[in-house]
N, C-alpha and C positions, 0 to 999 in steps of 0.2 A: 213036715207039713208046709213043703214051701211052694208049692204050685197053686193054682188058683186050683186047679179041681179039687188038688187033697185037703184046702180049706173046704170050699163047697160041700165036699162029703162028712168033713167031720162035723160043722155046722148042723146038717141034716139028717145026721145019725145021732148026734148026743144033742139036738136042742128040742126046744119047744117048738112045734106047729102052729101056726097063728094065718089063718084066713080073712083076708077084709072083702067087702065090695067097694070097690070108688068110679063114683063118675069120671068120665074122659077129664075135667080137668083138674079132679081131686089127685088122678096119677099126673097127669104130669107135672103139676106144681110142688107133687112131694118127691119127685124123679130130678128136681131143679141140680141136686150134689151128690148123687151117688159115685161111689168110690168101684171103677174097673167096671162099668157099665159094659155089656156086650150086648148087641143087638143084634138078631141076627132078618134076613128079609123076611123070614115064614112069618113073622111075626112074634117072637119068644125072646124076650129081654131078660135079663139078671145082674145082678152088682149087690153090693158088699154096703153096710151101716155099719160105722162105728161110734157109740155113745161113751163118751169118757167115764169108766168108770162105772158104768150101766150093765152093757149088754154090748154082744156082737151079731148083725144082723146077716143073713144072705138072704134073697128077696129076689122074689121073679114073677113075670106076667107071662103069659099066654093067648096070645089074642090070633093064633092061626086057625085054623076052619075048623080046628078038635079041639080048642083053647077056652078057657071061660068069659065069657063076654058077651054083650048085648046091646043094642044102641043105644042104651042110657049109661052103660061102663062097660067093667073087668072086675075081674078077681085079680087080687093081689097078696100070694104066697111068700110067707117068709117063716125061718128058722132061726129061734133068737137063742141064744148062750149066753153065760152070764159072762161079764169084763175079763178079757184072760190078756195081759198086759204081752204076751209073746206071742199069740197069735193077731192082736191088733197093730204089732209089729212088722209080720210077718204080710202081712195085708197092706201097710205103708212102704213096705220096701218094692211089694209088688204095682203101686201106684209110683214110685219113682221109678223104677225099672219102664213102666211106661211112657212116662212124661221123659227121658232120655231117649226113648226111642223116635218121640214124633218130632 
């Protein structure tokens, strides 16, 4: 489990489904520290929450022409799992692995 997709997948096959609505500035003010953010132009963002000891989140928007969204917001899908101390790990190594790259 050390790539970002094979977190992504295990997240979304062994977690909880959890759907919000948030107004335009509900996301972005909760988007302020996501962990391995990826944006891409369509419009379809994802990144990683990690709660000490909580839960471990993967979290995405959709705001492309097929995406959920409305001029008051978005939807905002995310897959929670309980605290798993090796793959919140595994998700830090891949945020250093970043930050040495840029």
């Amino acid at each position: 489990m050390h790539t970002r997709r094979s977190i992504e997948r295990h997240i979304a096959q062994n977690g909880e489904k959890v759907v919000r609505w948030r107004t335009w500035a509900e996301a972005e003010e909760r988007q302020a520290t996501p962990l391995l953010r990826e944006s891409r132009p369509s419009g379809y963002s994802n990144w990683f929450a990690v709660l000490k000891g909580q839960s471990i989140w993967w979290i995405y928007t959709d705001t492309s022409d097929g995406g959920s969204w409305s001029s008051k917001g978005m939807a905002v899908t995310g897959f929670r799992i309980a605290y798993d101390k090796v793959l919140a790990q595994n998700i830090y190594e891949l945020v250093y692995e970043q930050l040495v790259k840029a």
